[in-house]
N, CA, C and O atoms as a printed pandas DataFrame, in Angstrom:
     atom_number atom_name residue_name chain_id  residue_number  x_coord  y_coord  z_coord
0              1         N          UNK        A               1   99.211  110.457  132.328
1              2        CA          UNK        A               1   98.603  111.336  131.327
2              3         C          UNK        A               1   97.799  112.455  131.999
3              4         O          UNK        A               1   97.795  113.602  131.554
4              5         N          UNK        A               2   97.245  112.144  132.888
5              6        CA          UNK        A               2   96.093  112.885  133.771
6              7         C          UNK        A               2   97.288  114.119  134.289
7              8         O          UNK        A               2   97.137  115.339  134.225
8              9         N          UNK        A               3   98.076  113.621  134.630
9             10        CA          UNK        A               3   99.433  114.978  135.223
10            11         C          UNK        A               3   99.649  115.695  134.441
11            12         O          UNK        A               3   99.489  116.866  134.786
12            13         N          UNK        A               4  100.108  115.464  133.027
13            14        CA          UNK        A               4  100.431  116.888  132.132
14            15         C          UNK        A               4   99.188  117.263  132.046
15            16         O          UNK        A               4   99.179  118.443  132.398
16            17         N          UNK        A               5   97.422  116.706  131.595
17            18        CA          UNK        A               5   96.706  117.218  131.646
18            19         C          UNK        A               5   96.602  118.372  132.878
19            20         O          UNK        A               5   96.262  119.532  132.645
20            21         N          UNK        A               6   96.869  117.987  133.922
21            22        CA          UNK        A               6   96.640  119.255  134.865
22            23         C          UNK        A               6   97.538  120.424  135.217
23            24         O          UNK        A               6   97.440  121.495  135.816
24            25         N          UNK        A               7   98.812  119.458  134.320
25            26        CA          UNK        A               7   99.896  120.852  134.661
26            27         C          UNK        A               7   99.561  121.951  133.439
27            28         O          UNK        A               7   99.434  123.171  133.544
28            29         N          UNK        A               8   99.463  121.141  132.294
29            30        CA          UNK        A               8   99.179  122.265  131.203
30            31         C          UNK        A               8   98.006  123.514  131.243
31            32         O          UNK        A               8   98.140  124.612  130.704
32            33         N          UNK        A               9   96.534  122.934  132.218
33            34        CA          UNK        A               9   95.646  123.326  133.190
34            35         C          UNK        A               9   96.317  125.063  133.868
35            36         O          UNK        A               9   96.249  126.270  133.632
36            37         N          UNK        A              10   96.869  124.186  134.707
37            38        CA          UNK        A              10   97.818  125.138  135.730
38            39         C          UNK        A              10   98.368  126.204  134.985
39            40         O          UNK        A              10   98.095  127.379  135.231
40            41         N          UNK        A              11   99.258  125.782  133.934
41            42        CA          UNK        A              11  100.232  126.650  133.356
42            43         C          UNK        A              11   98.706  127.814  132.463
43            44         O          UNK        A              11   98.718  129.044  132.436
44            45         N          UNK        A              12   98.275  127.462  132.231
45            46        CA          UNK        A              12   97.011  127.897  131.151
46            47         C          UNK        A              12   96.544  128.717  132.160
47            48         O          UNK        A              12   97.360  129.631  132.283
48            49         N          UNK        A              13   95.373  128.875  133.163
49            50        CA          UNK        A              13   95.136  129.827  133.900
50            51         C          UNK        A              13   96.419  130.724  134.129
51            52         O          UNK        A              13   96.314  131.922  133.870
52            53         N          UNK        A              14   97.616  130.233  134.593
53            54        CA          UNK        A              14   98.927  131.220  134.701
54            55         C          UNK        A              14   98.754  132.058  134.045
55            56         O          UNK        A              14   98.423  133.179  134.433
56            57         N          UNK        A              15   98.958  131.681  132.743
57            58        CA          UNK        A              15   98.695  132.393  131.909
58            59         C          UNK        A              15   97.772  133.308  131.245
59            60         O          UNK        A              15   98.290  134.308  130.748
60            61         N          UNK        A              16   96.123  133.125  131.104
61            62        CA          UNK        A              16   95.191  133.867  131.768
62            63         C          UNK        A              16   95.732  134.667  132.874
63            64         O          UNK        A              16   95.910  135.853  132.596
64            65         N          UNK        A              17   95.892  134.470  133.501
65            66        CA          UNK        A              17   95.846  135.484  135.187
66            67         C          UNK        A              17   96.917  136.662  134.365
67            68         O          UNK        A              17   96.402  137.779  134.308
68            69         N          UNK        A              18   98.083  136.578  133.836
69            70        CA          UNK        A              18   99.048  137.309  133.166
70            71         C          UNK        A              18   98.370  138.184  132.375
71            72         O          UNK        A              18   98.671  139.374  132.456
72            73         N          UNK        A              19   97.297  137.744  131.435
73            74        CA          UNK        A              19   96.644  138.195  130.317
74            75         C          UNK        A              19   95.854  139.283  131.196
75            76         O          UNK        A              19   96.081  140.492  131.210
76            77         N          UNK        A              20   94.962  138.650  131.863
77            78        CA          UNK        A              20   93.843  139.590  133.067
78            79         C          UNK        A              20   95.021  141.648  133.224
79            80         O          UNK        A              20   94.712  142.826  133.047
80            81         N          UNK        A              21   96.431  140.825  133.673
81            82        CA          UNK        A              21   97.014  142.041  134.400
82            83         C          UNK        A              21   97.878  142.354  133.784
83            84         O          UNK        A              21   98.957  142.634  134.308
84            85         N          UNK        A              22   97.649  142.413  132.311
85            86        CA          UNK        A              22   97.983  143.129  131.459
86            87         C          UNK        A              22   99.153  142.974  130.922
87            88         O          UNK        A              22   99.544  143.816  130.113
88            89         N          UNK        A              23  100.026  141.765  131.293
89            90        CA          UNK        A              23  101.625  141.447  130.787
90            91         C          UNK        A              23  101.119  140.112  129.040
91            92         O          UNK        A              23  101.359  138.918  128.861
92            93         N          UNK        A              24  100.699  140.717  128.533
93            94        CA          UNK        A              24  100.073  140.266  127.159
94            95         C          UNK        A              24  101.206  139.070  126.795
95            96         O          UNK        A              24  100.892  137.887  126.664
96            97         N          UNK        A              25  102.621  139.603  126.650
97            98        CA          UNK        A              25  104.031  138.706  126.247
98            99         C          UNK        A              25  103.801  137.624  127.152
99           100         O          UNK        A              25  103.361  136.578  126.674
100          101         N          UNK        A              26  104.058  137.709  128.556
101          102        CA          UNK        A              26  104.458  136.495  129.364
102          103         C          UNK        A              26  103.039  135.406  129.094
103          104         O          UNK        A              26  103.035  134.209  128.811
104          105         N          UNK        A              27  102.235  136.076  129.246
105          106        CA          UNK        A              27  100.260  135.202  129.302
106          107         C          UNK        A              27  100.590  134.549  128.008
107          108         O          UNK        A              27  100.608  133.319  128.027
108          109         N          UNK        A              28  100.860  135.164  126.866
109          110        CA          UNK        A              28  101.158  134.220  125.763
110          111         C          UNK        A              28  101.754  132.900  125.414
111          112         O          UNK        A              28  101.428  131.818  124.925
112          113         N          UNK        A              29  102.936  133.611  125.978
113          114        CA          UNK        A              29  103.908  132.277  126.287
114          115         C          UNK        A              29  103.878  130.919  126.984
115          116         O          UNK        A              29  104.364  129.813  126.749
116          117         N          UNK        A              30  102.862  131.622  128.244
117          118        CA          UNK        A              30  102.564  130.199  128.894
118          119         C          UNK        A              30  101.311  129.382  128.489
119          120         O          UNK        A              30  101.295  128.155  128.589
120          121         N          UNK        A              31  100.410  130.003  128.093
121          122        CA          UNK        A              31   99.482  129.588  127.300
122          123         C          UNK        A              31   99.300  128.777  125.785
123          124         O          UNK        A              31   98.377  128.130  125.289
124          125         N          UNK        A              32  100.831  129.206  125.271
125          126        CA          UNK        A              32  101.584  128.614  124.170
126          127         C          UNK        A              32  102.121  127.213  124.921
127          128         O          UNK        A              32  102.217  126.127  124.350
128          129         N          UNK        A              33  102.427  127.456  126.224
129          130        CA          UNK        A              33  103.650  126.201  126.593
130          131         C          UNK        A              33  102.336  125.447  127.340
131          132         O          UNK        A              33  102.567  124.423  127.984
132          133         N          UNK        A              34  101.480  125.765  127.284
133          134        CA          UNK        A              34  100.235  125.093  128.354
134          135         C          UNK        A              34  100.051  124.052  126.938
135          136         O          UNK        A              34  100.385  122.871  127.034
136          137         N          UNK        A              35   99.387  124.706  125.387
137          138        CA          UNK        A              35   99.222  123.795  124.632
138          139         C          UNK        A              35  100.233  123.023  124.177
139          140         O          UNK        A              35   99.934  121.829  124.136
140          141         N          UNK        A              36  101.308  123.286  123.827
141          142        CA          UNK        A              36  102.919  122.332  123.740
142          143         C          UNK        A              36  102.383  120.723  124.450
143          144         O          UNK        A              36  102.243  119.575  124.027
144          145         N          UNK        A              37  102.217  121.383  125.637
145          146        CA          UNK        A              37  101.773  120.056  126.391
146          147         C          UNK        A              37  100.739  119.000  125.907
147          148         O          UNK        A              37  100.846  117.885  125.396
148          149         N          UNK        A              38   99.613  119.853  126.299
149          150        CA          UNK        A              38   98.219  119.417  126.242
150          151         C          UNK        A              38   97.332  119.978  124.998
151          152         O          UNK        A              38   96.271  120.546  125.258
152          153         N          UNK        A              39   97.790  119.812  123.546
153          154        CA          UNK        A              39   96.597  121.091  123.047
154          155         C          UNK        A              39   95.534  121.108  123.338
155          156         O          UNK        A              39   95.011  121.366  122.253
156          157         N          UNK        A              40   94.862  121.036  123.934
157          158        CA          UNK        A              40   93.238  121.176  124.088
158          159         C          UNK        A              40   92.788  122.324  125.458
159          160         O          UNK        A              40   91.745  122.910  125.748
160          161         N          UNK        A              41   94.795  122.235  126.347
161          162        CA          UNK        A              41   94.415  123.052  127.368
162          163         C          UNK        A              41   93.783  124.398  127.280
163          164         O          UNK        A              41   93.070  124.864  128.169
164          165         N          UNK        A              42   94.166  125.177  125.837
165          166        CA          UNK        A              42   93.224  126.359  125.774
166          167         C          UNK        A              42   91.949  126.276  125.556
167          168         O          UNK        A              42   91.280  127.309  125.588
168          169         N          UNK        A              43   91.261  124.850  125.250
169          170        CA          UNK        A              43   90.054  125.334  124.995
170          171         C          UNK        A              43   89.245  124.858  126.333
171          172         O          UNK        A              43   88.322  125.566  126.736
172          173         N          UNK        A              44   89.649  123.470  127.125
173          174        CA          UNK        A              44   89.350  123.331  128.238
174          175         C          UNK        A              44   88.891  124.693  129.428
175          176         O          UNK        A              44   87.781  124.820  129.944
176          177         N          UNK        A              45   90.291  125.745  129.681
177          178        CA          UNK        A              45   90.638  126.808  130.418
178          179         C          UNK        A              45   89.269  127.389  129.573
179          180         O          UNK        A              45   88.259  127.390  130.276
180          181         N          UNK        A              46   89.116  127.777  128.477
181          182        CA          UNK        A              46   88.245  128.630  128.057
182          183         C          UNK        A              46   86.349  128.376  128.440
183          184         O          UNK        A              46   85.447  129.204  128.564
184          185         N          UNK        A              47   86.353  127.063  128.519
185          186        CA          UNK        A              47   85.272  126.022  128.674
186          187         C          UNK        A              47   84.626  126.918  129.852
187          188         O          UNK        A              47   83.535  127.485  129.908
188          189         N          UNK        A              48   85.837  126.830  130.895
189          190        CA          UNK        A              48   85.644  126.950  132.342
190          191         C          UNK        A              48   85.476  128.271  132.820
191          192         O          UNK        A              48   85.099  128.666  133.923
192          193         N          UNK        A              49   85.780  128.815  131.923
193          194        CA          UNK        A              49   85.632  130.744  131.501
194          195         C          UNK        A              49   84.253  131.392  131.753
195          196         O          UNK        A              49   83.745  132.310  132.396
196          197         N          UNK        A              50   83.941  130.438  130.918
197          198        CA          UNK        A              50   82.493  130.313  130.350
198          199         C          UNK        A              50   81.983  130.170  131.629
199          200         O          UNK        A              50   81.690  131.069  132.417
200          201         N          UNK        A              51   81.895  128.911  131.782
201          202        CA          UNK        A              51   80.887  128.450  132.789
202          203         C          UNK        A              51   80.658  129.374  133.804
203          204         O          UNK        A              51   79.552  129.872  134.010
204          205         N          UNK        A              52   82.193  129.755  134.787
205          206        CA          UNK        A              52   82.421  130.892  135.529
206          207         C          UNK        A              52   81.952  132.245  135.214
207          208         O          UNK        A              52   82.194  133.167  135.994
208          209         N          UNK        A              53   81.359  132.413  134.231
209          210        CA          UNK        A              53   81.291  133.921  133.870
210          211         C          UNK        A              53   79.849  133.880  133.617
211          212         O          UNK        A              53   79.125  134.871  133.720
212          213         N          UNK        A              54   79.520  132.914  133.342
213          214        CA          UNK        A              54   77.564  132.421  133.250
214          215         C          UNK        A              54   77.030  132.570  134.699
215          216         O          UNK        A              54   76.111  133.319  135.029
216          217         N          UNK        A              55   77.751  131.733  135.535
217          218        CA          UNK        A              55   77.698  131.833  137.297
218          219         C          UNK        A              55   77.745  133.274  137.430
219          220         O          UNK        A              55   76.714  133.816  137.829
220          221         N          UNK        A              56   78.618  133.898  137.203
221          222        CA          UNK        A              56   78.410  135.404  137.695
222          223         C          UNK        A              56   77.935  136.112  137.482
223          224         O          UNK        A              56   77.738  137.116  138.166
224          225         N          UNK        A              57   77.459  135.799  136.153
225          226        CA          UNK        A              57   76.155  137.025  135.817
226          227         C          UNK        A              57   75.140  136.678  136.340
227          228         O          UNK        A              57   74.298  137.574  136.392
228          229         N          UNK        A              58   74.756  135.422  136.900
229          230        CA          UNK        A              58   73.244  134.916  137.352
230          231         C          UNK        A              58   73.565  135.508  138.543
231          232         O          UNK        A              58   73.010  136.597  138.687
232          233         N          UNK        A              59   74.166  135.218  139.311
233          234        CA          UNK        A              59   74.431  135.918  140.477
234          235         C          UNK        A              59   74.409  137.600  140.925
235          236         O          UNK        A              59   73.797  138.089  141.875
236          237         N          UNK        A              60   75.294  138.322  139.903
237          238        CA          UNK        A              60   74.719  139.807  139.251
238          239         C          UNK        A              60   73.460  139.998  138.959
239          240         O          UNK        A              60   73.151  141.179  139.113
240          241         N          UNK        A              61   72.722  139.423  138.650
241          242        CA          UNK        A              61   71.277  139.550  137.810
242          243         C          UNK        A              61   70.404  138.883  139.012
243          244         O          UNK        A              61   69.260  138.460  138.845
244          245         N          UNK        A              62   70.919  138.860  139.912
245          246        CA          UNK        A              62   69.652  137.992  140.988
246          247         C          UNK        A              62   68.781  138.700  141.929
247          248         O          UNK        A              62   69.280  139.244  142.915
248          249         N          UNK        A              63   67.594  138.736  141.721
249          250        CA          UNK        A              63   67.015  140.082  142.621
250          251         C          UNK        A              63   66.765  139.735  144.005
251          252         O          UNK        A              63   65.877  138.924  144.269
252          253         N          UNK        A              64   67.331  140.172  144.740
253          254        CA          UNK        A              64   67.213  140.054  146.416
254          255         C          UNK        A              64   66.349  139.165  147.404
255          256         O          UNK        A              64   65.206  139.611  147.506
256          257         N          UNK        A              65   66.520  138.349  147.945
257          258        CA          UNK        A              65   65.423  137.837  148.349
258          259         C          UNK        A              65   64.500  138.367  149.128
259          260         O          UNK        A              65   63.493  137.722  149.419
């Protein structure tokens, strides 16, 4: 179970990364075939979005030591 969980994972960022560089059709599709698998993989991937994007603004926002 833990394996499709991580392939659907896999396929899901794929797909993100597609979305990022602008091929909207293909990012869809795999992100469609990421949940087929796993539904929850979009919200997991999105979870981790988050978190990653919280990290980088603290990091942006950090005044020099």
């Amino acid at each position: 179970m833990e394996d499709k969980r991580e392939r659907a994972h896999d396929i899901a960022e794929e797909g993100l990364d597609k979305l990022v560089e602008g091929d909207t059709k293909t990012g869809e599709k795999l992100i469609d075939k990421a949940k087929k698998i796993d539904p929850k993989a979009d919200e997991e991937l999105a979870e981790e979005v988050e978190r990653d994007k919280e990290k980088a603004e603290r990091f942006v926002n950090r005044k020099p030591s």
